[in-house]
DOZADO-967466 format. One line per 5 residues: number of its first residue (from 1); their letters; for each residue x, y, z of N, C-alpha, C. Coordinates in steps of 0.2 Angstrom, whole numbers, plus 5000, padded with zeros to 4 digits. Layout:
NUM> a> X/Y/Z/X/Y/Z/X/Y/Z  ... $
END
This chain:
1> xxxxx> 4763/4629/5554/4762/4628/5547/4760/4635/5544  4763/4637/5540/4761/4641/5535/4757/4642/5528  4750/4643/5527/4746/4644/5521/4747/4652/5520  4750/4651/5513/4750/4659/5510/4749/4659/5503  4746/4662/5499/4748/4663/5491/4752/4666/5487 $
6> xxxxx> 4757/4669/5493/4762/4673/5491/4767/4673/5495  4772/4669/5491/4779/4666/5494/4782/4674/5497  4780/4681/5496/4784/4683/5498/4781/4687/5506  4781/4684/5508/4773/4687/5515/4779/4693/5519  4783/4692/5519/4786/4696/5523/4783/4705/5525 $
11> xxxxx> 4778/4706/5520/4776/4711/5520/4768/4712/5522  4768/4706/5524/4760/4704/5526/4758/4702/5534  4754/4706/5535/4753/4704/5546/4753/4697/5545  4756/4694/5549/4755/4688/5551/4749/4686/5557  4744/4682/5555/4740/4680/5557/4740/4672/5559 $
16> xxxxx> 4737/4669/5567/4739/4665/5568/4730/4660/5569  4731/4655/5564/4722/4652/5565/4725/4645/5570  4722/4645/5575/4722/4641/5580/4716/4635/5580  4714/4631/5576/4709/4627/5578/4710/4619/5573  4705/4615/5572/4705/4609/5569/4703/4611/5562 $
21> xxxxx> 4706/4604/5557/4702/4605/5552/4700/4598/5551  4697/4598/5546/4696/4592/5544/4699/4584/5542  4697/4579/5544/4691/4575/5545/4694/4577/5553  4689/4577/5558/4680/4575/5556/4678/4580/5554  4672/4579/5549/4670/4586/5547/4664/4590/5554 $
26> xxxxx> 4665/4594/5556/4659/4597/5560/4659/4606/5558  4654/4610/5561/4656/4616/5561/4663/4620/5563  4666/4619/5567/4673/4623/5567/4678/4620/5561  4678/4612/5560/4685/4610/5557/4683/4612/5549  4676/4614/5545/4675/4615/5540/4675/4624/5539 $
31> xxxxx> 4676/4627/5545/4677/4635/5546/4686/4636/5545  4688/4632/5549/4696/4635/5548/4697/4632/5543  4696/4627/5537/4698/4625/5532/4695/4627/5528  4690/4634/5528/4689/4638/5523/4692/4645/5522  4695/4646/5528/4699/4652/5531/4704/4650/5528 $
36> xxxxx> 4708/4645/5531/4714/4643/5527/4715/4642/5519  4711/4641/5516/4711/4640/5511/4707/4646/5505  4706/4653/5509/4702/4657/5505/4708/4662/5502  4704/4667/5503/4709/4674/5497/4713/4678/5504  4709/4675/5509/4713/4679/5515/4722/4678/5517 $
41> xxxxx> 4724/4672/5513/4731/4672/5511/4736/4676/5507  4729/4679/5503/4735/4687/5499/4733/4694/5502  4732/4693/5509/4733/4700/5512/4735/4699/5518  4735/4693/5522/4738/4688/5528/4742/4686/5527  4748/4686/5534/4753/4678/5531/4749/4673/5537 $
46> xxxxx> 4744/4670/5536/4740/4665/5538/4746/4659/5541  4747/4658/5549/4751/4654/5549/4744/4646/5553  4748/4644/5555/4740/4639/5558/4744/4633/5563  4739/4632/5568/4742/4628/5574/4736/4621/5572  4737/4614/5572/4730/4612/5573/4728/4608/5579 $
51> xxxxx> 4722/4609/5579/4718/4605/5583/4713/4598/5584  4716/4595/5577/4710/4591/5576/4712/4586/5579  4708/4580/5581/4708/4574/5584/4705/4570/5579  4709/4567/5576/4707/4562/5569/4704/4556/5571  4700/4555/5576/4700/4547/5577/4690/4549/5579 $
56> xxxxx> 4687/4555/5575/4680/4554/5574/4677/4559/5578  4671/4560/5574/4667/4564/5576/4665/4564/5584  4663/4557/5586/4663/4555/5591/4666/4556/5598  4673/4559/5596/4676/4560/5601/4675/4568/5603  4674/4572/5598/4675/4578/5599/4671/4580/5605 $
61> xxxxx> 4671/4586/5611/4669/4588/5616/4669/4579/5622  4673/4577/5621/4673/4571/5627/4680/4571/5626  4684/4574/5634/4687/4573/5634/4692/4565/5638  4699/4565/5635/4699/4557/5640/4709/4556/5638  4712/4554/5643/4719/4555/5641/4722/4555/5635 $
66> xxxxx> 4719/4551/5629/4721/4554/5624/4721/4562/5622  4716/4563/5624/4716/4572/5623/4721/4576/5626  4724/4573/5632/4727/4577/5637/4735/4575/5630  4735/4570/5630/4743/4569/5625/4741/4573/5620  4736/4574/5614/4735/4578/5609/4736/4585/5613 $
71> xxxxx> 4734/4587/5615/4733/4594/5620/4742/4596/5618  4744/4592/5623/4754/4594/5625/4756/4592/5617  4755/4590/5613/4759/4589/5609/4756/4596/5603  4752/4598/5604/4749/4605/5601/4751/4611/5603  4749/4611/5611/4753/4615/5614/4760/4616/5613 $
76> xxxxx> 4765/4613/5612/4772/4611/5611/4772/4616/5603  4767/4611/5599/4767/4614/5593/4767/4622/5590  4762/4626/5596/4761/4633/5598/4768/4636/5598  4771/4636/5604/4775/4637/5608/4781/4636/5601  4784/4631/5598/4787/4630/5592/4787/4635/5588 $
81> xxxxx> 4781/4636/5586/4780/4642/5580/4781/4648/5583  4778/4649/5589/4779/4657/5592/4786/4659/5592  4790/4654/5593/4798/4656/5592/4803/4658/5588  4798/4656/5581/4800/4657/5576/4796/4664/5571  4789/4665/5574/4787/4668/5573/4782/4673/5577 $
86> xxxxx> 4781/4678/5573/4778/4685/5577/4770/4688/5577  4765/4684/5576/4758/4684/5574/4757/4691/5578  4755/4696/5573/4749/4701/5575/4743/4699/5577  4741/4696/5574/4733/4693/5576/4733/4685/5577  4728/4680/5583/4728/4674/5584/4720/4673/5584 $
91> xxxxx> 4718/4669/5579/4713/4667/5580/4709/4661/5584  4705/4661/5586/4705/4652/5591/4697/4653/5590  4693/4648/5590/4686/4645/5590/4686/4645/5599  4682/4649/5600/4681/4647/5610/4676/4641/5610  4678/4638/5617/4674/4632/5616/4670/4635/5622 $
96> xxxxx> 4664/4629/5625/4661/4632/5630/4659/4627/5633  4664/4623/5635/4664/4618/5641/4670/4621/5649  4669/4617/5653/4675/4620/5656/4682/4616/5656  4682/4611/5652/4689/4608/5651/4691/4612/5646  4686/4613/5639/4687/4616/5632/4690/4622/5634 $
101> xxxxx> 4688/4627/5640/4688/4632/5643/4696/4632/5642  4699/4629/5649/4703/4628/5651/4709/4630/5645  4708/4622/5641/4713/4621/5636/4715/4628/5631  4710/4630/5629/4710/4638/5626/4713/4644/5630  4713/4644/5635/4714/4649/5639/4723/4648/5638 $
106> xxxxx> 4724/4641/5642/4732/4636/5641/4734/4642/5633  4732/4640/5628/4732/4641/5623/4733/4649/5620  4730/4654/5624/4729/4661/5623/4737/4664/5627  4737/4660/5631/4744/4662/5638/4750/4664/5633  4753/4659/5627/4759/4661/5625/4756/4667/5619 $
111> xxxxx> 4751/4664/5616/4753/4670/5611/4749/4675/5613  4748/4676/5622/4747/4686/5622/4756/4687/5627  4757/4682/5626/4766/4683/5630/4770/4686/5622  4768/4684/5617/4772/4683/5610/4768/4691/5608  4765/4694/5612/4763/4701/5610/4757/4701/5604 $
116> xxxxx> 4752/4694/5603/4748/4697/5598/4743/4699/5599  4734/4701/5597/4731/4702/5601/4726/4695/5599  4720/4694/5603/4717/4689/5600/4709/4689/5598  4709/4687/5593/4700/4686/5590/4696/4681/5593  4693/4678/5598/4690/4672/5598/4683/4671/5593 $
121> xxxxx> 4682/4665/5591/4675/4663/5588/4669/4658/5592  4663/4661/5593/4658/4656/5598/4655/4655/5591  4656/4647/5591/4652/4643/5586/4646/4638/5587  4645/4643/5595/4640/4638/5596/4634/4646/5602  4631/4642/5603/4624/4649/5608/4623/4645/5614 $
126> xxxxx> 4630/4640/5619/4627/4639/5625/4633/4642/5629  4636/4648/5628/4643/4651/5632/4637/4651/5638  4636/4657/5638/4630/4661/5643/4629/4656/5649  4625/4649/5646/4623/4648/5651/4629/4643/5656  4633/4641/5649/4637/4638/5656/4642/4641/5660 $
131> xxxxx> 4642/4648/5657/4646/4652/5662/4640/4653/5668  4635/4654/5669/4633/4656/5673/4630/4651/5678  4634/4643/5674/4632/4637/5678/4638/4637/5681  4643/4639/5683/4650/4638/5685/4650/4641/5692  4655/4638/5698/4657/4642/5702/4661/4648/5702 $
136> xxxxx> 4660/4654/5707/4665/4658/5707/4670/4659/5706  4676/4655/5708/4680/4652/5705/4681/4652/5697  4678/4648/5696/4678/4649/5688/4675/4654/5684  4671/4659/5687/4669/4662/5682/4671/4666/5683  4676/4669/5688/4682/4674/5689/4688/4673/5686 $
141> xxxxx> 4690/4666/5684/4695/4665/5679/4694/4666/5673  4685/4666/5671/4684/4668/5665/4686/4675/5662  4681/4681/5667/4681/4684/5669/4690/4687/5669  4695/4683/5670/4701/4687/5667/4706/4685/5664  4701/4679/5659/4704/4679/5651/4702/4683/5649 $
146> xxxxx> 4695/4684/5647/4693/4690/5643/4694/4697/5644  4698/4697/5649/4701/4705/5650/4706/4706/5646  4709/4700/5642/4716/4701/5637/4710/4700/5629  4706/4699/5630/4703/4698/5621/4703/4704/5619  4705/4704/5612/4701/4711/5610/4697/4709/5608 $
151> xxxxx> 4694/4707/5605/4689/4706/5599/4684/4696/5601  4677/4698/5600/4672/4690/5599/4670/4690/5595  4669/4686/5590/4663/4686/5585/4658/4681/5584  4653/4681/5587/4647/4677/5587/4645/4674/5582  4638/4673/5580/4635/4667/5573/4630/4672/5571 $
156> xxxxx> 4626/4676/5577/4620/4679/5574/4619/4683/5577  4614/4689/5579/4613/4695/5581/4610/4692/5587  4606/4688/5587/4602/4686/5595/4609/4682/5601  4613/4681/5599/4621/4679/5602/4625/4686/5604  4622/4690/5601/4628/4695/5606/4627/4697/5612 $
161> xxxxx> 4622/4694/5615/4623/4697/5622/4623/4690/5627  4628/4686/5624/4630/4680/5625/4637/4681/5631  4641/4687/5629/4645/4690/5632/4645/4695/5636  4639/4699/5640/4637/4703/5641/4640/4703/5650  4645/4708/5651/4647/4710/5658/4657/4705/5657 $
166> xxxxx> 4655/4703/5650/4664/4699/5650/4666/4704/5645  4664/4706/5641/4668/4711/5636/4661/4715/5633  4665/4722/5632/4661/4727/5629/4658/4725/5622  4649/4727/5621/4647/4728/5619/4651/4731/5608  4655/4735/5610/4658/4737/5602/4664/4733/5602 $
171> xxxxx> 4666/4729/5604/4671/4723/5603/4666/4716/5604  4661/4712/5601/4658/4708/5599/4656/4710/5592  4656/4707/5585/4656/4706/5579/4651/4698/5575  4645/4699/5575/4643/4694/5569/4646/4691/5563  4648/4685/5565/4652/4683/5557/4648/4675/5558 $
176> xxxxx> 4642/4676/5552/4640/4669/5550/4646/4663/5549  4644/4659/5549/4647/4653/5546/4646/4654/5539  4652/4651/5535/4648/4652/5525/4652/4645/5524  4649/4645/5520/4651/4638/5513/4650/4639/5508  4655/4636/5503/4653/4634/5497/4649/4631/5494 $
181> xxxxx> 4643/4634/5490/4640/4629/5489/4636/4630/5482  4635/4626/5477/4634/4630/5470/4623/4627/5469  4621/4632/5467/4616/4631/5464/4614/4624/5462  4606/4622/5466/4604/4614/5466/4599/4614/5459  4602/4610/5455/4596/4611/5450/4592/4602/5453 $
186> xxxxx> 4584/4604/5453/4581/4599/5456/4580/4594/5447  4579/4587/5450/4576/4585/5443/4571/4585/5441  4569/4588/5433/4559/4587/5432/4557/4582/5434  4552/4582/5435/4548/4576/5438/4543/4574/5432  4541/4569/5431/4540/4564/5427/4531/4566/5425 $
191> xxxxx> 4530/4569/5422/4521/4570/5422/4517/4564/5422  4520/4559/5418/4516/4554/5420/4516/4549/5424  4520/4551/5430/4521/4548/5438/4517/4552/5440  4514/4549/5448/4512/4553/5454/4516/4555/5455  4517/4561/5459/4524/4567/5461/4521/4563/5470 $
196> xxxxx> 4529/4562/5471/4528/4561/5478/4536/4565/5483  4530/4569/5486/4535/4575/5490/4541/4572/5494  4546/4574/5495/4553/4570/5500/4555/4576/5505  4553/4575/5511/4556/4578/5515/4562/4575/5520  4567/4580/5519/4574/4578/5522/4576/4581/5527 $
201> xxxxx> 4576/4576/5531/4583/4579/5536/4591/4574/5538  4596/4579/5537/4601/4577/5536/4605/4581/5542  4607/4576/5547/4613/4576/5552/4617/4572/5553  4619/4572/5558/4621/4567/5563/4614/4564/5569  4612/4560/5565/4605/4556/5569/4605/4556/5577 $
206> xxxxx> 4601/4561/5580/4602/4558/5586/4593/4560/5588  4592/4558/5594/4585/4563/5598/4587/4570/5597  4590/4572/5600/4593/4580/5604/4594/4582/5595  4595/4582/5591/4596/4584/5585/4588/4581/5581  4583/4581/5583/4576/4578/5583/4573/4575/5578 $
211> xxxxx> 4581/4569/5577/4576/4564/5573/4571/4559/5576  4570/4559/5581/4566/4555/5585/4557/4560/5584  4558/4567/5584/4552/4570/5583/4549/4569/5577  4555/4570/5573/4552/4569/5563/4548/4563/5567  4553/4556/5568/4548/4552/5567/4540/4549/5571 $
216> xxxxx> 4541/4554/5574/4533/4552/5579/4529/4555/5574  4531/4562/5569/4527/4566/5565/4523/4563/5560  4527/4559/5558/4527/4553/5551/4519/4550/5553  4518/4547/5558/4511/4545/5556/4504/4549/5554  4507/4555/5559/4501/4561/5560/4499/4562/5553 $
221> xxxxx> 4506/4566/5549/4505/4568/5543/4504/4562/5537  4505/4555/5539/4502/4550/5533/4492/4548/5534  4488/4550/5541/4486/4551/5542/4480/4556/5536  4485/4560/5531/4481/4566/5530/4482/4563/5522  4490/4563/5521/4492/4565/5515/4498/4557/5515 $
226> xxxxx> 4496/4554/5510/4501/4546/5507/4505/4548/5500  4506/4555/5499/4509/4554/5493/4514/4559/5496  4521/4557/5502/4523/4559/5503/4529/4553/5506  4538/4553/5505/4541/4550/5508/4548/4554/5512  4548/4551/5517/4555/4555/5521/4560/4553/5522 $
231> xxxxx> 4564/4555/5521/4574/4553/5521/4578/4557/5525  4579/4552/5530/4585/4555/5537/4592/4552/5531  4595/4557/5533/4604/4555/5531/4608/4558/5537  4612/4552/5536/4619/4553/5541/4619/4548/5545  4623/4547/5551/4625/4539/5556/4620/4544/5561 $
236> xxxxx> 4620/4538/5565/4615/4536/5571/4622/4539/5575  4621/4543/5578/4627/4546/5586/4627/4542/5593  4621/4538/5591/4621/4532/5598/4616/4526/5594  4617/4520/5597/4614/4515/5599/4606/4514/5600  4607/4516/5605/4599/4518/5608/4595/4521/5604 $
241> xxxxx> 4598/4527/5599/4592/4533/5598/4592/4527/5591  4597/4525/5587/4596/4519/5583/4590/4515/5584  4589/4512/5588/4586/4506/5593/4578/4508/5590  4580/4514/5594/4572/4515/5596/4570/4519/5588  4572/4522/5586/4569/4522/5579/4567/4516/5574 $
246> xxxxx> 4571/4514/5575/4571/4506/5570/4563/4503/5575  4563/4503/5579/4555/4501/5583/4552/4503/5583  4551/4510/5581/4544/4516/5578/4544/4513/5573  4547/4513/5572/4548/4514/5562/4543/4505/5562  4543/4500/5566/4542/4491/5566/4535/4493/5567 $
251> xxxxx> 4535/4496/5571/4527/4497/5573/4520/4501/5571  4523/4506/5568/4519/4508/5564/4519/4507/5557  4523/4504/5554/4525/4502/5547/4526/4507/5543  4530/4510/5544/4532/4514/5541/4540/4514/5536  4540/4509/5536/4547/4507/5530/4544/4510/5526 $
256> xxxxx> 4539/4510/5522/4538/4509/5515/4538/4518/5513  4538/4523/5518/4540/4530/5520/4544/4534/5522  4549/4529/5525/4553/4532/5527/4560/4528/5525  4564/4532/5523/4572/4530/5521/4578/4533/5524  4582/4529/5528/4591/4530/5530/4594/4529/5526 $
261> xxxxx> 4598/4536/5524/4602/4535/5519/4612/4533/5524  4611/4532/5528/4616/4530/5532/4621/4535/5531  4629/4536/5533/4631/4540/5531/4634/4544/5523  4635/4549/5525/4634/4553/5517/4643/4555/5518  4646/4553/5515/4652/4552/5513/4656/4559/5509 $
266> xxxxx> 4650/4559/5504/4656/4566/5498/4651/4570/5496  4654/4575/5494/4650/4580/5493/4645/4580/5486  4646/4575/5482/4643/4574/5476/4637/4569/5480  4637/4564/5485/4631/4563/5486/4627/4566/5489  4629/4571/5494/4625/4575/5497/4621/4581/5495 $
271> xxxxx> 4625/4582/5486/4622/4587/5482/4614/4583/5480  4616/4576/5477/4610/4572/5476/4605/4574/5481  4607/4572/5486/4602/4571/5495/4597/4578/5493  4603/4581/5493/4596/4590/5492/4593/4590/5489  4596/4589/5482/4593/4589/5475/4587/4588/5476 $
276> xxxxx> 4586/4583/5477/4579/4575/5477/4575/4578/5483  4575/4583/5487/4571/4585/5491/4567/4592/5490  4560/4591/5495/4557/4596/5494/4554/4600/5498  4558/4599/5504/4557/4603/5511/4564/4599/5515  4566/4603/5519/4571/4602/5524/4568/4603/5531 $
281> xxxxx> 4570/4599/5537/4566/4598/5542/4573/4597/5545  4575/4603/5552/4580/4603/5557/4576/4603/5563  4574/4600/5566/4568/4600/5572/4570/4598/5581  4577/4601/5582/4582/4602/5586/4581/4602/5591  4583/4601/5597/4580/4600/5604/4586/4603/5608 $
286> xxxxx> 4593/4600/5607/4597/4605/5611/4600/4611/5609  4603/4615/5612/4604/4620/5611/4610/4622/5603  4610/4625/5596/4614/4624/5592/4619/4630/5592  4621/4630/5586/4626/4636/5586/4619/4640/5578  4623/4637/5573/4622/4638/5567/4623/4634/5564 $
291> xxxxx> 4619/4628/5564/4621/4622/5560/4624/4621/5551  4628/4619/5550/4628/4621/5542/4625/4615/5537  4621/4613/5541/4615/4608/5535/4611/4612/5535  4609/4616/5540/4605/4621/5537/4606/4626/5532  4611/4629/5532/4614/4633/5528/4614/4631/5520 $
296> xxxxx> 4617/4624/5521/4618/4622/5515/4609/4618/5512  4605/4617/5515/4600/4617/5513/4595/4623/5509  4596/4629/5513/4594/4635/5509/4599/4636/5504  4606/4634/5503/4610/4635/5499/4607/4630/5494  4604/4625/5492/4602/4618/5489/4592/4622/5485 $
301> xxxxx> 4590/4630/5489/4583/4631/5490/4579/4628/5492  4580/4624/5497/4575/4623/5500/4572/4625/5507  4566/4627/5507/4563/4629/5515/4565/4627/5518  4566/4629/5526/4568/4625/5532/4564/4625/5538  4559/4620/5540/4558/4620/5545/4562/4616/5551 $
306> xxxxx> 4562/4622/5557/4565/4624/5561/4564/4625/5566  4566/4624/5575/4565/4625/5580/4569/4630/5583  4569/4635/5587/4572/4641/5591/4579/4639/5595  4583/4637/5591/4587/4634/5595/4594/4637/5592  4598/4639/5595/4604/4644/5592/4603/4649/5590 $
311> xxxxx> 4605/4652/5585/4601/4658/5578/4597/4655/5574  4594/4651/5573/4592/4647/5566/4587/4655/5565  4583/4657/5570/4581/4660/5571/4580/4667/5566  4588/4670/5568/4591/4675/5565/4591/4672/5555  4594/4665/5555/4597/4665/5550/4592/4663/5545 $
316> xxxxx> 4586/4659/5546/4581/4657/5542/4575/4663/5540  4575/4665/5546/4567/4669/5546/4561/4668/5542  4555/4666/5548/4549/4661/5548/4545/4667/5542  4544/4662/5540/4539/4666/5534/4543/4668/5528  4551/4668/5530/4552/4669/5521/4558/4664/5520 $
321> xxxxx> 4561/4663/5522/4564/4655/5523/4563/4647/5524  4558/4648/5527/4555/4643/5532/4550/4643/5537  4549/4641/5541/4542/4640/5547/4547/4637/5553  4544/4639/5558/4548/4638/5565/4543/4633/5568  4546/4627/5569/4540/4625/5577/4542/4624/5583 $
326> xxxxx> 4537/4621/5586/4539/4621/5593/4544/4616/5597  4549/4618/5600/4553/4612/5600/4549/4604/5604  4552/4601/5601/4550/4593/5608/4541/4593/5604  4540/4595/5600/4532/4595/5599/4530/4592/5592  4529/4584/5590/4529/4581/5585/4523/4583/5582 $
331> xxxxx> 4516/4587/5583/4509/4587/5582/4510/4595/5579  4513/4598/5581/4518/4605/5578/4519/4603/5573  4524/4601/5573/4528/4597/5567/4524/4595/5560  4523/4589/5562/4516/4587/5560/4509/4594/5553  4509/4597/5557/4504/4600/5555/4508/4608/5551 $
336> xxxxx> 4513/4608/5553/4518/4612/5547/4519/4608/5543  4523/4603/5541/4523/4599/5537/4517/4598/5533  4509/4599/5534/4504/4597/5530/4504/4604/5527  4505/4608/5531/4503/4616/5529/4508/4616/5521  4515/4614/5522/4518/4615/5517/4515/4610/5513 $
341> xxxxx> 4514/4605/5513/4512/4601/5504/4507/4602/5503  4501/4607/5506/4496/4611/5505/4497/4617/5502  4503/4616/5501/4506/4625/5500/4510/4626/5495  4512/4621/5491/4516/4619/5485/4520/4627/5482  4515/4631/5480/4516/4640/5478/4523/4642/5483 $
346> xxxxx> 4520/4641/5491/4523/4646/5494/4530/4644/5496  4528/4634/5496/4536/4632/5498/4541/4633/5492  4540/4634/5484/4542/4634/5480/4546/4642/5482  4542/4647/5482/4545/4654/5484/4549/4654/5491  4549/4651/5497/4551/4650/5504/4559/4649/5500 $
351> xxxxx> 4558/4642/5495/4564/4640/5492/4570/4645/5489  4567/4648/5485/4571/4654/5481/4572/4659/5487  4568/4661/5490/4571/4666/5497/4575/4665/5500  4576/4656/5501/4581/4653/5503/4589/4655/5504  4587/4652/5496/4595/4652/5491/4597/4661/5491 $
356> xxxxx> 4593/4665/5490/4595/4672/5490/4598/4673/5496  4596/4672/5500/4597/4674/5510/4605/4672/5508  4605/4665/5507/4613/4663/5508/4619/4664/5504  4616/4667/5496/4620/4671/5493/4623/4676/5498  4617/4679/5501/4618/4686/5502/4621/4686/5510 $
361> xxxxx> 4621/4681/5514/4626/4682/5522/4630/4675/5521  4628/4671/5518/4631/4665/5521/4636/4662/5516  4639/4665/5512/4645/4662/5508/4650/4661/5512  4656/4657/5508/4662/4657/5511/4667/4663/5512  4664/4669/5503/4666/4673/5503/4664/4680/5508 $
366> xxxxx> 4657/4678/5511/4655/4683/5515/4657/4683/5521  4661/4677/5525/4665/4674/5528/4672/4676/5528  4674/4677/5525/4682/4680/5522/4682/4686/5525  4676/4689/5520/4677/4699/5520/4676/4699/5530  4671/4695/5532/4670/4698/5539/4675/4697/5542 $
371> xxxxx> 4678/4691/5544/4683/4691/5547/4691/4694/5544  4692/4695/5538/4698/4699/5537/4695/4706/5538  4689/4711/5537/4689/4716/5542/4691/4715/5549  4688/4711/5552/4689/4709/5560/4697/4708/5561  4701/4706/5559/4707/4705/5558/4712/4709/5556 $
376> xxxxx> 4710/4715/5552/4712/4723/5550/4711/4727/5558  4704/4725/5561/4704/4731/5565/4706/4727/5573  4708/4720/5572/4713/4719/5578/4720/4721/5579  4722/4720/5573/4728/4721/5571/4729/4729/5574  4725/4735/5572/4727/4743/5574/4723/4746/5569 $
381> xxxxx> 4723/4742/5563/4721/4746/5555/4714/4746/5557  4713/4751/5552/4705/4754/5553/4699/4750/5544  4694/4747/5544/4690/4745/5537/4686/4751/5539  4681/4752/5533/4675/4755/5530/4671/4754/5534  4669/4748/5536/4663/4745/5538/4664/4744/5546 $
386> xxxxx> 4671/4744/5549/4672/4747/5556/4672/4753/5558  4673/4760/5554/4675/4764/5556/4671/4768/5562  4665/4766/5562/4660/4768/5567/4661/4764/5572  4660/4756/5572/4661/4752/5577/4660/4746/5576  4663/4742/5579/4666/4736/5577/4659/4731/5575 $
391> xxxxx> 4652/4733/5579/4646/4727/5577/4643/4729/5570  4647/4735/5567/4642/4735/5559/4647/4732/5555  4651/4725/5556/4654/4722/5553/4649/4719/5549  4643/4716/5551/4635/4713/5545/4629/4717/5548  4631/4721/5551/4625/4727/5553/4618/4726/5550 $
396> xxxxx> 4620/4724/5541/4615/4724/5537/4611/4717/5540  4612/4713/5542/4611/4707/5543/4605/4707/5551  4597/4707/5550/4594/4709/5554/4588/4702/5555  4588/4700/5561/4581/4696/5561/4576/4699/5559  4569/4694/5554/4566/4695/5552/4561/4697/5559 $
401> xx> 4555/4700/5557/4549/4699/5561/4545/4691/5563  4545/4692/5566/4543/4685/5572/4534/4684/5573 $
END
């Protein structure tokens, strides 16, 4: 398939974007379907293979014979277009399982035979270890895909040495995740109500995504302070983690505190969900990429508290975005969370530093410029911003002090 803004692309590299788009919506399928649909079409002939698996979030990274039939029927569709056409540049999100591995690699074989060169994207911060969890065998297969890549580009600056001993140091490039995302005007609040604080966190509910931690927090801080109420949004990703919250929640009585907003559907309620909030809490336990409810929560202003997991690190920074706690630690938690409604001034400030941060790396636009430079100097052509070398693609873009 072809996305171009200019019927007459003959005059324009063609560039091949390899990935899913949406539904389901998660980090890669809301990435390619903002590439696909940005300004990158009137400088690109943007051609595009997909990847998506329509039948839910759920299935993604599990793979099972459906996948192997979707798989051949993509590949076919690869293979189809390369015949027809001649992509200078191939874009692909790298996965980092060893099935994902595989599938991608499958995937790189025609179009470096079709002569293009390729960009991969790590949208995630666990490559490292599972290559280094692999046997010999496979991490020498690794080891000579990546001799055909030119070009990686990671999520954040503590991610570039995710690749370190598989490809050189001035061929790895930071390019955030970006979104759309317009200015949250909050609603006045009512002078003659008690103001009661709302702290949100919005995922896909699971422990390992650490809605199980918020809620052991919840009694600590009711403990101190009762004019405060919490809202998880999004479905339960299992059963069990359902189970057992709905338990916590029976025993310590905390209904009357806490609210599931179940899943969030469109993007006008979710605008709401921010709106109405007064601190964001991503409290994360397994390893992430660059989650984009964070993103979109400093996009919304508000603070984030946050645990060291992926970049959040890079992309928040503690003290002027948000506060970091300790992962797996609800009494952490807990006691940040008092810090902040004791802190009313500085979460007000953390918020506007917020929203600035993400004007200023995390657009969609700021997404475009990075990888259509990245995509000018795969191609042979030389940008401004690479001319010295390929990592001051967001060079300006530095972790805060710690």
């Amino acid at each position: 398939m072809r996305f171009t803004s200019n019927p007459d692309h003959l005059d324009k590299q063609p560039v091949l974007i390899i990935g899913p788009t949406p539904p389901p919506y998660h980090g890669v399928s809301v990435a390619m379907k903002a590439i696909l649909e940005s300004s990158l079409g009137t400088k690109f002939d943007l051609l595009h293979v997909d990847l998506a698996d329509r039948r839910g979030i759920e299935h993604v990274d599990k793979p099972d014979l459906h996948d192997v039939v979707l798989f051949l029927k993509q590949w076919w569709s690869l293979i189809s277009l390369l015949r027809q056409e001649r992509p200078t540049v191939a874009y692909l999100a790298i996965s980092q399982s060893t099935v994902g591995f595989l599938r991608d690699s499958l995937l790189m074989l025609p179009v470096w035979i079709a002569g293009a060169h390729v960009v991969l994207h790590l949208h995630g911060g666990n490559f490292k270890a599972w290559y280094e969890s692999r046997s010999f065998l496979v991490r020498m297969y690794v080891r000579m895909v990546f001799r055909r890549v030119s070009y990686v580009a990671v999520l954040g600056e503590s991610f570039r040495q995710l690749f370190d001993g598989l490809i050189t140091s001035n061929r790895v490039a930071v390019v955030p995740n970006g979104i759309d995302w317009p200015a949250v005007h909050k609603p006045a609040h009512e002078s003659h109500k008690p103001r009661r604080y709302r702290i949100l966190h919005l995922s896909t509910l699971s422990r390992l995504k650490g809605a199980l931690v918020l809620l052991a927090a919840i009694p600590m801080v009711l403990k101190i302070r009762q004019d405060v109420e919490f809202m998880l949004a999004g479905p339960w990703l299992n059963e069990e983690d359902r189970r057992e919250a709905e338990s916590f929640i029976l025993r310590h009585g905390l209904s009357g505190q806490v609210v599931f907003t179940g899943p969030v559907s469109t993007l006008e309620h979710k605008w709401s969900i921010y709106s109405s909030a007064d601190l964001f809490v991503f409290p994360g336990i397994q390893q992430e990429g660059q989650p984009l409810v964070v993103l979109e929560a400093m996009a919304s202003g508000l603070p984030v508290l946050f645990t060291d997991r992926g970049c959040l690190r890079d992309t928040v920074i503690e003290g002027e975005c948000g506060l970091e706690v300790r992962s797996n630690d609800p009494q952490h938690l807990a006691d940040r969370l008092l810090w902040c409604l004791d802190h009313p001034k500085e979460v007000e400030r953390m918020g506007r530093n917020a929203r600035e941060r993400f004007e200023r790396f995390y657009t969609s636009e700021r997404l475009v410029l990075c990888l259509g430079d990245l995509f000018t100097l795969a191609s042979g052509g030389c940008h401004p911003l690479s001319r010295v070398s390929s990592v001051a693609l967001v060079s300006e873009q530095k972790p805060g002090s710690r």
